[in-house]
C-alpha positions as a Markdown table, in Angstrom:
| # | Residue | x | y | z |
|---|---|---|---|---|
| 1 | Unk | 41.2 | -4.9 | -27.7 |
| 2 | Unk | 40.9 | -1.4 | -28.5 |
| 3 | Unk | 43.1 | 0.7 | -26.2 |
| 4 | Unk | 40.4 | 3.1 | -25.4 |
| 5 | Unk | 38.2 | -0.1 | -23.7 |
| 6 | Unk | 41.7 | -1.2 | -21.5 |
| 7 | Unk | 40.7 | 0.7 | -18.5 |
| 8 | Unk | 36.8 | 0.8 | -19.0 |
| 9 | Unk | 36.3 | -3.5 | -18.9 |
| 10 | Unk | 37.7 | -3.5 | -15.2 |
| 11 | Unk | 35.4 | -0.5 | -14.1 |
| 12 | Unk | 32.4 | -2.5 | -16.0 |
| 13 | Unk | 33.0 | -6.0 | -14.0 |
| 14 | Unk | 33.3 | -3.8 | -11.0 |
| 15 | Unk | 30.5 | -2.5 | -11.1 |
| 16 | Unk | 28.8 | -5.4 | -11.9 |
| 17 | Unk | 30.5 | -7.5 | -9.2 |
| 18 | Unk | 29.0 | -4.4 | -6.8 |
| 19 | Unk | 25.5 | -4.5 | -7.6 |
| 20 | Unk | 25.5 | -9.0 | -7.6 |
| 21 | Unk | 27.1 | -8.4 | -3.8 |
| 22 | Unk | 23.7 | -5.6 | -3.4 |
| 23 | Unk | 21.9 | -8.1 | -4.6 |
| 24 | Unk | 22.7 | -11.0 | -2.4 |
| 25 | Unk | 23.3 | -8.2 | 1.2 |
| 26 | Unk | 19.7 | -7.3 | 0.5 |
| 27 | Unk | 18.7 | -6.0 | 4.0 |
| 28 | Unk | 16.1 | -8.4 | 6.3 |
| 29 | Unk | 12.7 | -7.0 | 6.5 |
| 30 | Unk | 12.5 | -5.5 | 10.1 |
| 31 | Unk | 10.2 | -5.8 | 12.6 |
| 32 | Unk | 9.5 | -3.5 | 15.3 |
| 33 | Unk | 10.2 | -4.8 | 18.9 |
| 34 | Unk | 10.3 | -1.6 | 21.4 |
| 35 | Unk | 8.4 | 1.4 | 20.8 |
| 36 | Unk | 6.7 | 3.1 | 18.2 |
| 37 | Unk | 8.9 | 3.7 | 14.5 |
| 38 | Unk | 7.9 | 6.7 | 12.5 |
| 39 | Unk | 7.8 | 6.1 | 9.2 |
| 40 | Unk | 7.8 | 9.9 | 8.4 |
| 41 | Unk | 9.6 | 12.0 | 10.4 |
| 42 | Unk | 7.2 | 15.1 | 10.0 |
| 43 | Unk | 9.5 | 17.7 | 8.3 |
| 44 | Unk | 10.8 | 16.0 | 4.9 |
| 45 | Unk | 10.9 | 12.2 | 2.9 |
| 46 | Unk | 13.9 | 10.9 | 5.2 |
| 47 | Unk | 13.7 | 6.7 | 5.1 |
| 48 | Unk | 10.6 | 7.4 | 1.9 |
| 49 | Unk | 10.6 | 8.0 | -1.5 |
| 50 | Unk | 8.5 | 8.8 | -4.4 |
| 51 | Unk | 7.3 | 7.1 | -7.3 |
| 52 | Unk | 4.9 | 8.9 | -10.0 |
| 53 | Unk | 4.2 | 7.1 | -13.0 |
| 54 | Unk | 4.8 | 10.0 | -15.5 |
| 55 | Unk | 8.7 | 10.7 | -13.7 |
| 56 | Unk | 9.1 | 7.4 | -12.1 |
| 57 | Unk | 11.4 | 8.6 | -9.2 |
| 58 | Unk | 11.5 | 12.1 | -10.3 |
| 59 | Unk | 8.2 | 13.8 | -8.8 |
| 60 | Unk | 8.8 | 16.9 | -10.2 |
| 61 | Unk | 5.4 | 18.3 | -9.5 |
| 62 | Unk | 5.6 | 17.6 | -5.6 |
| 63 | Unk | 3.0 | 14.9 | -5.8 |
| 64 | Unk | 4.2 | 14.0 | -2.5 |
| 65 | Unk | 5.4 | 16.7 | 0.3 |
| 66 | Unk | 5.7 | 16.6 | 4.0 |
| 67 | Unk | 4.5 | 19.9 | 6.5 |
| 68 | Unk | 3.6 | 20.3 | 9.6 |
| 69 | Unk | 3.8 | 17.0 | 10.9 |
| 70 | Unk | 1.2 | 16.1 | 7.7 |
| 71 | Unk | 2.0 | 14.2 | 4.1 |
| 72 | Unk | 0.3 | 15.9 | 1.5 |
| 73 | Unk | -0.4 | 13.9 | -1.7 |
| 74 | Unk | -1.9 | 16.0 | -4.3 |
| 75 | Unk | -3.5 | 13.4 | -6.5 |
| 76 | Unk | -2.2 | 14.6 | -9.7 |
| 77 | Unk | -1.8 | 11.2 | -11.5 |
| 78 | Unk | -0.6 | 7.7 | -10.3 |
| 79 | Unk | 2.1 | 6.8 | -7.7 |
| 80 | Unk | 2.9 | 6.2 | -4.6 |
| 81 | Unk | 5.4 | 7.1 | -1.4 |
| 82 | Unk | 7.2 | 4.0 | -0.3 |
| 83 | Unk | 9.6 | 2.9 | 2.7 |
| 84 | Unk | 12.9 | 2.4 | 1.5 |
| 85 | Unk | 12.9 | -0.6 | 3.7 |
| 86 | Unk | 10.9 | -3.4 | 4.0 |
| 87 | Unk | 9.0 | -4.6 | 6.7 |
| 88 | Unk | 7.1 | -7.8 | 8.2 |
| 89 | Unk | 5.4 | -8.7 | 11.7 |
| 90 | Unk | 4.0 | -5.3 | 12.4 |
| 91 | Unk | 1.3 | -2.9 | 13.4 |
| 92 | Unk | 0.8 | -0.1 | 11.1 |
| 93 | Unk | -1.4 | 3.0 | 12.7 |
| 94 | Unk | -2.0 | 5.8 | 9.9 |
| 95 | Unk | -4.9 | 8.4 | 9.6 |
| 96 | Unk | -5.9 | 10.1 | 6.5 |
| 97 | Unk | -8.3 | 12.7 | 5.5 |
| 98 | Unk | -9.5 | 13.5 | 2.1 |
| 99 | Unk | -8.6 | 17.0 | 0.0 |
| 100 | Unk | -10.4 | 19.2 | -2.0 |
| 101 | Unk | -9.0 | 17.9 | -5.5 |
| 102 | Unk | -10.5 | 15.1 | -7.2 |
| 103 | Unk | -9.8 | 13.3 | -10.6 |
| 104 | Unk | -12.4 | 14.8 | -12.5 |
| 105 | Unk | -14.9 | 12.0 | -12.4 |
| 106 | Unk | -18.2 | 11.2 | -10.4 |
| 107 | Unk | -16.6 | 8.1 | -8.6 |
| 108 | Unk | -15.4 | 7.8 | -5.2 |
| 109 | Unk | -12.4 | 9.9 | -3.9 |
| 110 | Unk | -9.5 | 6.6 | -3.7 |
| 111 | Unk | -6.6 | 6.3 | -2.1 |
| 112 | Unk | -5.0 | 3.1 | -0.2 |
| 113 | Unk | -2.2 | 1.6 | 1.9 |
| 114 | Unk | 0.0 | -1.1 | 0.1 |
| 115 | Unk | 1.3 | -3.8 | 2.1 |
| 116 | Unk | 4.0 | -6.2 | 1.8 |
| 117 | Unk | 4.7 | -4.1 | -1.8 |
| 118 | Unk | 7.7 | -5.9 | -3.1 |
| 119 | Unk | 9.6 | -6.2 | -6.9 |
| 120 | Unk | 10.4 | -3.6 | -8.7 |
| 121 | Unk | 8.8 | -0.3 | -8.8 |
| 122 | Unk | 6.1 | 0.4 | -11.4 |
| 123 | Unk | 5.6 | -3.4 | -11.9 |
| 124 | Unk | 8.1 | -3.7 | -14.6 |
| 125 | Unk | 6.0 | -1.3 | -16.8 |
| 126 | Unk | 2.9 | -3.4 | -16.0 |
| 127 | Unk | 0.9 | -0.6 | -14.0 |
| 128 | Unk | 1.5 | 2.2 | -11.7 |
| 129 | Unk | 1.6 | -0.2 | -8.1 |
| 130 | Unk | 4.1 | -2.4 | -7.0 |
| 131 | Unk | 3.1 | -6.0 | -6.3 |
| 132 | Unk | 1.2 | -5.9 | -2.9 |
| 133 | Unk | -1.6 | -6.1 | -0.9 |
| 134 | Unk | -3.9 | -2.9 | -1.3 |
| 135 | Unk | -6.0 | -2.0 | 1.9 |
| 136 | Unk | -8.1 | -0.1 | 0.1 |
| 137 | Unk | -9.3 | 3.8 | 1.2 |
| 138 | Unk | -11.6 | 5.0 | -1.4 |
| 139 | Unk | -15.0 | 5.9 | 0.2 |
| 140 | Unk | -17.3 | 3.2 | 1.1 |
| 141 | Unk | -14.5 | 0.7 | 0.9 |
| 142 | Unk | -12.2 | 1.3 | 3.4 |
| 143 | Unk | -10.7 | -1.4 | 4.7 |
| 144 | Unk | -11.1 | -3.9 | 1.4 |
| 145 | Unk | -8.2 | -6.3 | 0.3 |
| 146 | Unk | -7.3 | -6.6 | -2.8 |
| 147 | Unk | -4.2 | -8.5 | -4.2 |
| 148 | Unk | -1.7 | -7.0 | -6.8 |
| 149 | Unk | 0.1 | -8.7 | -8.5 |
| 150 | Unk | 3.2 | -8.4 | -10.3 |
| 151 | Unk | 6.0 | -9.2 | -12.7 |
| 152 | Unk | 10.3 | -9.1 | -12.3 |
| 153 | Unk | 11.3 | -8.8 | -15.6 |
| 154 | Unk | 9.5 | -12.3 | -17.5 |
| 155 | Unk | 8.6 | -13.7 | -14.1 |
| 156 | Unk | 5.1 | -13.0 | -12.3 |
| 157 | Unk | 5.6 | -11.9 | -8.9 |
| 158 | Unk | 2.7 | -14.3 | -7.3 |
| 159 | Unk | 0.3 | -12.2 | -4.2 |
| 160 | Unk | -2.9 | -14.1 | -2.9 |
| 161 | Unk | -4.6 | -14.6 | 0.5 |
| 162 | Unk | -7.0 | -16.5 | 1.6 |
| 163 | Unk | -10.4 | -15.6 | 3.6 |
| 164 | Unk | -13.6 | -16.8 | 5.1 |
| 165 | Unk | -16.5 | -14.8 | 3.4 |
| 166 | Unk | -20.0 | -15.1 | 2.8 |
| 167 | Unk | -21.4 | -13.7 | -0.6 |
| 168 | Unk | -23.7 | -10.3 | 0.1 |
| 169 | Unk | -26.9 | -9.8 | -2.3 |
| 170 | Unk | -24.6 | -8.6 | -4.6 |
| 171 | Unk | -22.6 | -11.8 | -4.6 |
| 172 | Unk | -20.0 | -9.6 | -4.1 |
| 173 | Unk | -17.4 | -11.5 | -1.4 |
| 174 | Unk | -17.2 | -10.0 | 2.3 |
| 175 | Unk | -15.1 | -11.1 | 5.3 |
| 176 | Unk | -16.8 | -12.9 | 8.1 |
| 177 | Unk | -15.6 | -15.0 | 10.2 |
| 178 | Unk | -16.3 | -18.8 | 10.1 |
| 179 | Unk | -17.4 | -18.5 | 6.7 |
| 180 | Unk | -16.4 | -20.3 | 3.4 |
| 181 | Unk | -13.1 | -20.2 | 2.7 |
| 182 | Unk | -12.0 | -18.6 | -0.7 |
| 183 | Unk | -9.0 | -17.8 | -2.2 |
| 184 | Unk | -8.3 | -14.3 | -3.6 |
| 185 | Unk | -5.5 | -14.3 | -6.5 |
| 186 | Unk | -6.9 | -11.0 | -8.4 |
| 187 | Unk | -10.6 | -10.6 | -7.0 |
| 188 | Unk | -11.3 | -7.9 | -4.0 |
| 189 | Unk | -12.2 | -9.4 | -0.4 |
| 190 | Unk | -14.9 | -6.3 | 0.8 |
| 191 | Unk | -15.3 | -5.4 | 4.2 |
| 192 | Unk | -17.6 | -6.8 | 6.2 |
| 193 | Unk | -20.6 | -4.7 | 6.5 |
| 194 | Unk | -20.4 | -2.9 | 2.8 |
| 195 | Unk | -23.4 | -1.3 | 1.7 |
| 196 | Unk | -24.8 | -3.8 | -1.0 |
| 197 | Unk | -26.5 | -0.7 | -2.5 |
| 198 | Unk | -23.7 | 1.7 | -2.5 |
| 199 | Unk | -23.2 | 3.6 | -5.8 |
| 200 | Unk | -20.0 | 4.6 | -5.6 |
| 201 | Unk | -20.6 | 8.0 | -6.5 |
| 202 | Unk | -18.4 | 10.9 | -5.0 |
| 203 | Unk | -18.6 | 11.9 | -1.5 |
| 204 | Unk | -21.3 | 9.3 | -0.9 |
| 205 | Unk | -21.6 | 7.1 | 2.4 |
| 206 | Unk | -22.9 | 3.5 | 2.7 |
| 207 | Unk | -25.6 | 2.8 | 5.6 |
| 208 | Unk | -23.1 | 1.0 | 8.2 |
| 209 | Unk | -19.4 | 3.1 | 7.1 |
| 210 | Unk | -17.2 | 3.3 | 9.9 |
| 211 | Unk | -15.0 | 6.1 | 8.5 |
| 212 | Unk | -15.0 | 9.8 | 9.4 |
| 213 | Unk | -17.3 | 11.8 | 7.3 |
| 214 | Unk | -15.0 | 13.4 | 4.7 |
| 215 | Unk | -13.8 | 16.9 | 6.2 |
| 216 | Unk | -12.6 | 14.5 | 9.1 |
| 217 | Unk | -9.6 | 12.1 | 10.0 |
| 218 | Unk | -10.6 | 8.1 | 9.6 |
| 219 | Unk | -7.5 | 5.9 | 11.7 |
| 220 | Unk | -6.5 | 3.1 | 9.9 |
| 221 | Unk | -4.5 | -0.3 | 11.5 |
| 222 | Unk | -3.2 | -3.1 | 10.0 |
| 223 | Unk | -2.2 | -5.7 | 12.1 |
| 224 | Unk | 0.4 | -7.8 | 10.1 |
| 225 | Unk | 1.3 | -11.3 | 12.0 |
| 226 | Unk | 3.4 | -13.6 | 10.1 |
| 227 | Unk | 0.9 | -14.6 | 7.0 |
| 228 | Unk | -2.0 | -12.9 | 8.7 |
| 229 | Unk | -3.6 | -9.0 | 8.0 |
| 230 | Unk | -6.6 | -7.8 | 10.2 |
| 231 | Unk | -7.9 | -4.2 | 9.2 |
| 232 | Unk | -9.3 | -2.2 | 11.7 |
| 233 | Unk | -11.2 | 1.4 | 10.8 |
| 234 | Unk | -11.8 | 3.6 | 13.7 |
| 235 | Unk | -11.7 | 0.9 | 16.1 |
| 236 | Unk | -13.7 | -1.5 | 14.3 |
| 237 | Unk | -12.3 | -4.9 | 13.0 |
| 238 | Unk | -13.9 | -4.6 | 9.8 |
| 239 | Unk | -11.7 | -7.2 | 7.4 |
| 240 | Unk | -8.9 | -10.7 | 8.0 |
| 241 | Unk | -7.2 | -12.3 | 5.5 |
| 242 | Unk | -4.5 | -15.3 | 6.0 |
| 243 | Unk | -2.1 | -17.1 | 4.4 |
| 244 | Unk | -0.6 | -14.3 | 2.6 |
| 245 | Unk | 1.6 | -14.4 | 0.0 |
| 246 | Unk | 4.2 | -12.7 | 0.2 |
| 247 | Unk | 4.3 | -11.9 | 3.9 |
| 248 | Unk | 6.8 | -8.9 | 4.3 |
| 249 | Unk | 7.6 | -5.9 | 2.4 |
| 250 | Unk | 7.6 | -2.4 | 1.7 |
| 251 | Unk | 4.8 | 0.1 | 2.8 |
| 252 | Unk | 3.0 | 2.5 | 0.6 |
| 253 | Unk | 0.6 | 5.4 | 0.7 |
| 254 | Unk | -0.9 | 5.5 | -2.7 |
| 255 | Unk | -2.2 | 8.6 | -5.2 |
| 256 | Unk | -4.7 | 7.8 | -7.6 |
| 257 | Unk | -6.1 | 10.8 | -8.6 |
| 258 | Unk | -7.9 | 12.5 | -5.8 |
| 259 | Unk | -5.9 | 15.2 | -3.1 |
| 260 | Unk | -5.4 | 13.2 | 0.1 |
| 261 | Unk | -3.0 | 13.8 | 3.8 |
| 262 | Unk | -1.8 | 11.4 | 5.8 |
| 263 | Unk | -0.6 | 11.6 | 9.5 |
| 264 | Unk | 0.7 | 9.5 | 12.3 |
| 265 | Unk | 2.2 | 7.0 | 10.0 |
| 266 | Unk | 3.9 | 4.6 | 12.2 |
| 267 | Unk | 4.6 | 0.8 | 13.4 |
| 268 | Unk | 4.2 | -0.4 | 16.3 |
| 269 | Unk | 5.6 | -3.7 | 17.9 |
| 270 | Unk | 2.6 | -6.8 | 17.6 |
| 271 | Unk | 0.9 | -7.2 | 21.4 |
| 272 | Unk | 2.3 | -10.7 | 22.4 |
């Protein structure tokens, strides 16, 4: 063995003995039993961090900042701001309100909360999300489900639910309860009163939307009960999945292109 290797083979299998004993102390999901936890702390990105597609964990261009109580995401290009913990059994409360910037297109202004986000950031190269459960944001669809998956190197990282639906006029799937049940692997659950006729054409609104008009704040909770996620939009229970797969996570508050704030982001323990 070359003399100049002598000292740097021990500080290798250190290293590498380090990161297996990371891997197997991974930290428990939590779950909130008294009192509200703040996942921001309104002045900076304590407990969060930021993920751009373009820099990875380098968001050079501020994508994602914190004033006043309020996260700004500017929208410029795909990413997300994630818990650095994960988290299961849960109720999320979070309002958002939409920015000036868009991405350039006539389609809805998008945005969304991903739940139970888990594997490795980026999907392995295979995107910009992380394997999850999108509750989706974007105008007229606020409060859809839609499953990500993912992959961990060669493996796919498996996410599904299942729900009761009925098919609209648009045989587009919609929660309601004591309906068929149908399994979602890929496909997006809608909410349960989505305009069949909606265009999805920028700052447009569907006959029966819940959320805020846009210059105002919409209030977004997700209940998350072992393999169960109801999604409620300014008081009304507007989407229910079950059997979830995976059940616990990280949380994340996504960028896709169009300027959005977010406020009050915070868990609260389930009601018993």
């Amino acid at each position: 063995m070359s003399r100049s290797l002598v000292g740097v083979v021990p500080v290798l299998l250190g290293l590498m003995v380090a990161f297996a004993a990371a891997e197997d102390q991974k930290l428990p999901p939590i779950s909130p039993t008294e009192g509200v936890v703040k996942l921001c702390n309104g002045k900076d990105l304590s407990g969060l961090y930021a993920w751009v597609k373009d820099g990875q964990r380098n968001d050079s261009k501020n994508v994602f900042t914190v004033q006043d109580g309020v996260i700004h995401v500017s929208g410029e290009g795909s990413g997300y701001l994630a818990t650095e913990r994960e988290y299961r059994d849960y109720h999320l409360v979070v309002e958002y309100k939409w920015g000036q910037r868009t991405d350039g297109g006539k389609y809805v202004r998008n945005s969304g909360v991903l739940l139970h986000a888990t594997g490795p950031d980026g999907n392995a190269g295979n995107g910009a999300w992380m394997a999850s459960i999108e509750c989706q944001l974007a105008q007229g669809c606020a409060g859809d489900l839609i499953p990500i998956r993912g992959k961990n190197k060669d493996e796919v990282i498996p996410v599904a639910f299942k729900s009761e639906i009925v098919l609209g006029p648009d045989k587009r799937p919609r929660w309601k309860k004591g309906g068929e049940v149908l399994t979602f692997t890929g496909r997006q659950l809608w909410w349960t009163l989505h305009d069949p006729d909606f265009k999805e054409l920028l700052d447009t609104r569907g006959k029966q939307d819940v959320e805020s008009p846009r210059d105002e704040w919409t209030r977004v909770e997700c209940l998350c009960e072992g393999n169960r996620i109801t999604v409620i939009i300014n008081g009304t229970t507007v989407n229910h999945c079950f059997e979830t797969v995976p059940a616990s996570g990280k949380i994340l508050l996504q960028s896709e292109g169009h300027e959005v704030y977010f406020r009050n982001f915070e868990l609260r323990p389930l009601k018993k």
